[in-house]
RODO-2510 file (C-alpha; in nm, 4 decimals, decimal comma):
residues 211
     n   res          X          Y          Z
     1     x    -1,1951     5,5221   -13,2489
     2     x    -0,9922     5,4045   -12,9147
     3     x    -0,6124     5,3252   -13,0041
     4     x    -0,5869     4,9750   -12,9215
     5     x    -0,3649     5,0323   -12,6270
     6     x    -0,6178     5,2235   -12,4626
     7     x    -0,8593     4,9176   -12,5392
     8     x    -0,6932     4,6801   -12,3809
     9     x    -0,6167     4,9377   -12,0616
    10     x    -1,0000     4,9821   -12,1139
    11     x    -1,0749     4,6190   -12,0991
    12     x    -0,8319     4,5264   -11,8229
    13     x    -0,9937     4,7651   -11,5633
    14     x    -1,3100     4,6468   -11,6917
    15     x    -1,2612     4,3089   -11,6102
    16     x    -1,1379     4,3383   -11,2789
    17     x    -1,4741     4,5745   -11,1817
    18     x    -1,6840     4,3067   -11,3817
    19     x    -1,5409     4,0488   -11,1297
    20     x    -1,5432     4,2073   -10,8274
    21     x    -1,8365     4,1503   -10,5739
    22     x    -2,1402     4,4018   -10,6821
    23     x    -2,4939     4,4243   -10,6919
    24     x    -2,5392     4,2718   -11,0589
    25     x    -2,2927     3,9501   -11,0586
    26     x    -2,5048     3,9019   -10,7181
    27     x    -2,8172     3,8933   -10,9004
    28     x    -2,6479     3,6852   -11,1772
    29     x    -2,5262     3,4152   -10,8870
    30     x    -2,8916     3,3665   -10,6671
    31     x    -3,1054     3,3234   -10,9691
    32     x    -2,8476     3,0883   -11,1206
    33     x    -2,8354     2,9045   -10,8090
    34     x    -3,2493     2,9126   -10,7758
    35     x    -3,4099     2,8916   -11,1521
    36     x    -3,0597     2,7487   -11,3111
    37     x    -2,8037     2,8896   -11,5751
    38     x    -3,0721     2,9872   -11,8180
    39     x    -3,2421     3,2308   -11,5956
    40     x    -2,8697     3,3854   -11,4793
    41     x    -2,7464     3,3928   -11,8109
    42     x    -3,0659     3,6011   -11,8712
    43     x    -3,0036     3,8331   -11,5883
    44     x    -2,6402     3,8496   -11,7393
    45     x    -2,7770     4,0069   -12,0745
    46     x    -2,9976     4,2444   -11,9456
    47     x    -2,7483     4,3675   -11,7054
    48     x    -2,4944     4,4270   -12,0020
    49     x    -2,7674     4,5610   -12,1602
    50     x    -2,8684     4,8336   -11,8738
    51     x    -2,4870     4,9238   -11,8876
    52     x    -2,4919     5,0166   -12,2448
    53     x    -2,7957     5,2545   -12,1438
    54     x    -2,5805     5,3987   -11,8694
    55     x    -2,3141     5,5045   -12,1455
    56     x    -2,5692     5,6068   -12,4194
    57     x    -2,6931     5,8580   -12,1078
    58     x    -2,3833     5,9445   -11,9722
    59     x    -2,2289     6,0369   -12,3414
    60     x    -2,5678     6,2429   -12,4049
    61     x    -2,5031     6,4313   -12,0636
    62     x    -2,8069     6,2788   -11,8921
    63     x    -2,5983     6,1415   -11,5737
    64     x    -2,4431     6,4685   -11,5236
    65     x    -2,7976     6,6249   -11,5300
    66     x    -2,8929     6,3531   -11,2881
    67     x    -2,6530     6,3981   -11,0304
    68     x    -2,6926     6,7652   -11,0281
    69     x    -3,0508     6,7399   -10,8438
    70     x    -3,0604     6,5772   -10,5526
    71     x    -3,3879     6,5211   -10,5449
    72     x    -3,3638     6,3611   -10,9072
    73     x    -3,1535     6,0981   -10,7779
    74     x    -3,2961     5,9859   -10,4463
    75     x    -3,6122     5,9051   -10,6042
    76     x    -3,4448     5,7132   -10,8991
    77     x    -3,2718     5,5488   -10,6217
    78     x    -3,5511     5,4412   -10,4329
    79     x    -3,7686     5,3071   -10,6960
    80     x    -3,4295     5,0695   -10,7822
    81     x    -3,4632     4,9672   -10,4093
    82     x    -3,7830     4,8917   -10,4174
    83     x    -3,7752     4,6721   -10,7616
    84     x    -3,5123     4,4678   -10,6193
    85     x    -3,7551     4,4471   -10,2876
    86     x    -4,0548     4,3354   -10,4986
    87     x    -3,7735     4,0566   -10,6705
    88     x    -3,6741     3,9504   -10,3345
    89     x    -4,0473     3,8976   -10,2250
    90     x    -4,1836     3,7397   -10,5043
    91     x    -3,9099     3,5055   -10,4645
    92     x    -3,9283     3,4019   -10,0722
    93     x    -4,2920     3,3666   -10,1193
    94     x    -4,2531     3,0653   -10,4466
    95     x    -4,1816     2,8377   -10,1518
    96     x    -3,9638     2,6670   -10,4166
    97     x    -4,1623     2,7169   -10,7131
    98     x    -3,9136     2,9384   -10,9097
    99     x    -3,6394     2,6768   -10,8914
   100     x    -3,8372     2,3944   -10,9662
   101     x    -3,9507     2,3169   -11,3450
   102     x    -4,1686     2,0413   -11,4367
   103     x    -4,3862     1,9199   -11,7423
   104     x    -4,6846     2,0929   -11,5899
   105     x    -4,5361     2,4088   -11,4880
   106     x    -4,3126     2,5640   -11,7950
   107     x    -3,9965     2,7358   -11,7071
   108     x    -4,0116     3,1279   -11,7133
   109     x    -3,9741     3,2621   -12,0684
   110     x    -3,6160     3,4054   -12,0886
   111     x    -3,6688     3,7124   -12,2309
   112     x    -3,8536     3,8371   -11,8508
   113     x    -3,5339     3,7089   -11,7018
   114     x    -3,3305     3,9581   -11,9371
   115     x    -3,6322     4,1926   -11,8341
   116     x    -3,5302     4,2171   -11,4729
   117     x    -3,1687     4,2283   -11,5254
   118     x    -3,2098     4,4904   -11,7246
   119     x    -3,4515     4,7115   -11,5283
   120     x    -3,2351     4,6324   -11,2313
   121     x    -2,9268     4,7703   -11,3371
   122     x    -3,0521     5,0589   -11,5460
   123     x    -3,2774     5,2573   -11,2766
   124     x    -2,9727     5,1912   -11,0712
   125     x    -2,8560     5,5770   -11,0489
   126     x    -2,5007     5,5074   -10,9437
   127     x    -2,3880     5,2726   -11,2066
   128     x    -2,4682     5,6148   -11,4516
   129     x    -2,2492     5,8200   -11,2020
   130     x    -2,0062     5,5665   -11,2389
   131     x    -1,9750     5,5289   -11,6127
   132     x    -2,0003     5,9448   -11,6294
   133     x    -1,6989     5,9363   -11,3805
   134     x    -1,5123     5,6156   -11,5269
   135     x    -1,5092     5,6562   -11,8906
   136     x    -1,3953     6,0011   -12,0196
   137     x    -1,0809     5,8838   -11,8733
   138     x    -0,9848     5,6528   -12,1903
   139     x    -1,1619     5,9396   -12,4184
   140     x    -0,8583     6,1078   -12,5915
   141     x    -0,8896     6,4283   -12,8464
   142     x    -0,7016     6,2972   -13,0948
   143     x    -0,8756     5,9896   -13,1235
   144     x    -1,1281     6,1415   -13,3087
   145     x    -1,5257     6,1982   -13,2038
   146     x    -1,5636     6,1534   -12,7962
   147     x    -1,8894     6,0147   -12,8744
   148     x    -1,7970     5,7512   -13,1048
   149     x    -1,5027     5,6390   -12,8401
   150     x    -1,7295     5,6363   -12,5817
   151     x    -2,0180     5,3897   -12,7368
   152     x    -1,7388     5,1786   -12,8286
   153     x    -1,6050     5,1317   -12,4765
   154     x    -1,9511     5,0615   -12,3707
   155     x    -1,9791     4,8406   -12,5956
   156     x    -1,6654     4,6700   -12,4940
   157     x    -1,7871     4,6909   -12,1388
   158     x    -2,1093     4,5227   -12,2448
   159     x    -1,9857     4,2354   -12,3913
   160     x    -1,7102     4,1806   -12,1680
   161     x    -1,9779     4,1707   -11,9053
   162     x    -2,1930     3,9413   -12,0789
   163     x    -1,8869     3,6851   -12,1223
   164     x    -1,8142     3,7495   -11,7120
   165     x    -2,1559     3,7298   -11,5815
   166     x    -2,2388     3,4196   -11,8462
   167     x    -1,9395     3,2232   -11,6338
   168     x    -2,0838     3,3039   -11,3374
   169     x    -2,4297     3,1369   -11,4480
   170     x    -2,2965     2,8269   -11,5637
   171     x    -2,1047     2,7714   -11,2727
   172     x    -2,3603     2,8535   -11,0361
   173     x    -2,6208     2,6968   -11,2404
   174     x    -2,4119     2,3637   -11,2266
   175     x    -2,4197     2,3794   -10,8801
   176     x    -2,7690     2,4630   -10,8542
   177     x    -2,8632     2,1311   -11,0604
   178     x    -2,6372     1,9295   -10,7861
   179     x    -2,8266     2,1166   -10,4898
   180     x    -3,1756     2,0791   -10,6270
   181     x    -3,1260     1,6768   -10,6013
   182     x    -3,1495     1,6783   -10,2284
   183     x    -3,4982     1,7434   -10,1196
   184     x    -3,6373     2,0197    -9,9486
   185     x    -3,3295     2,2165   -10,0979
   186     x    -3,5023     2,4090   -10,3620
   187     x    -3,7275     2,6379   -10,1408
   188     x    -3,4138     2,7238    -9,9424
   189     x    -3,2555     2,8394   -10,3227
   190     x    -3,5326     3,0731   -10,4170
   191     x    -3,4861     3,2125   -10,0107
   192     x    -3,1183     3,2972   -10,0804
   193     x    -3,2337     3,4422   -10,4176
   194     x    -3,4603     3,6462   -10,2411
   195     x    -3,2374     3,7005    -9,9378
   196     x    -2,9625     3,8539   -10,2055
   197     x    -3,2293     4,0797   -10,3917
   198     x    -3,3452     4,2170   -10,0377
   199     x    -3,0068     4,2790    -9,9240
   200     x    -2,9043     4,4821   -10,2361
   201     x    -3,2532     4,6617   -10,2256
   202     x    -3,1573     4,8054    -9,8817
   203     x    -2,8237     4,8566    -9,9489
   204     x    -2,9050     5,0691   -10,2160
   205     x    -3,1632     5,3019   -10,0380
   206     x    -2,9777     5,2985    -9,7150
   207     x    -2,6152     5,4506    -9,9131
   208     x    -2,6744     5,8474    -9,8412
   209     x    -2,3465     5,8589   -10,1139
   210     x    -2,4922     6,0892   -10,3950
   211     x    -2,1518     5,9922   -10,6616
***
C-alpha cells in the first residue's frame, strides 16, 4: 500500500491535472451546458471510469505494448477521433433537441451518458501513455506489491476525478438551466456541445505526438 505521504503527493498532482483544461472536463462542461448536470455528471463517471481502465492496462503492461507499434496507436487514435466526430455531429444536427426535455420526449437514460464518457476517454491512446509514464513515479519497493500501489492510485485518481468533473457539471449545468430560459438559446447549446466534441476529435488525430 502507498505511505500516506506519497498519497497526498499523489492526490495533489492529481488534482491540479484533473483541473486543468483537457479533453474530458471539456466534454464534462458542453454537455452540462446542453442536456444539464445530469448528463455531465454522467460523462464525469464514465470518464473516471475509462481512467481506471487506463491503470488496470498500464499496470498489466498493455500501454507499454501499445506505444511500442506505431501502427497500434494511430489507429486507436483515430477511431477516438472519429467517436468524438460522430458526438459532435449527432449533436449539431438535434437543432436543440438534446438540451431540451419535455413530457413527451424523456430525457436520455443516464447510464448512455456514462457510456460515452467512458468510451471517450478509454480508446483515447494517450491518456494510457500518460498513466504508464505518470504513475510508477509514486510506486516505491518497499511499499510492498507495485500492482496493488498502482490500482490504488487509480483508484484515487478515479474518484478524485469524479468529485472534480461532478463540480464542473453542477456549475455548468446551473448555468445551462439560466441559458435555456431565453429562447432560441438551446439549439445554440447543443452547437457548442458539438463544436467542443469536433474540436477535440481533430485535435486528437491531427497531434503526430506518439507519448
Amino acid at each position: 500500500m502507498p505511505s500516506p505521504d506519497t498519497l497526498i503527493a499523489f492526490l495533489g498532482i492529481a488534482l491540479i491535472i484533473t483541473f486543468a483544461p483537457g479533453p474530458d472536463n471539456l466534454m464534462v462542461l458542453g454537455q452540462s451546458l446542453a442536456r444539464g448536470r445530469m448528463a455531465g455528471f454522467g460523462i464525469a463517471v464514465g470518464c473516471a471510469l475509462g481512467c481506471f481502465t487506463h491503470v488496470l492496462w498500464a499496470t498489466l503492461g498493455v500501454s507499454a505494448a501499445l506505444a511500442a507499434s506505431p501502427m497500434a496507436f494511430t489507429a486507436l487514435k483515430l477511431a477516438g477521433a472519429a467517436y468524438l466526430a460522430w458526438l459532435g455531429i449527432q449533436a449539431i444536427r438535434s437543432g436543440g433537441q438534446l438540451a431540451v426535455s419535455t413530457q413527451s420526449a424523456p430525457a436520455r437514460p443516464w447510464r448512455k451518458d456514462v457510456g460515452r464518457g467512458f468510451v471517450a476517454n478509454a480508446i483515447n491512446p494517450k491518456v494510457g501513455l500518460f498513466f504508464l509514464a505518470f504513475m510508477p513515479q509514486f510506486v516505491h519497493a518497499e511499499a510492498g506489491s507495485a500492482t496493488m500501489q498502482m490500482l490504488v492510485l487509480g483508484l484515487v485518481f478515479m474518484l478524485q476525478t469524479v468529485v472534480v468533473f461532478g463540480a464542473v457539471a453542477y456549475m455548468a449545468g446551473g448555468i445551462g438551466r439560466l441559458l435555456k430560459r431565453r429562447p432560441g438559446v438551446a439549439p445554440w447549446l447543443d452547437r457548442i456541445a458539438g463544436v467542443i466534441f469536433i474540436g477535440l476529435a481533430l485535435r486528437l488525430a491531427l497531434d503526430d505526438t506518439q507519448g
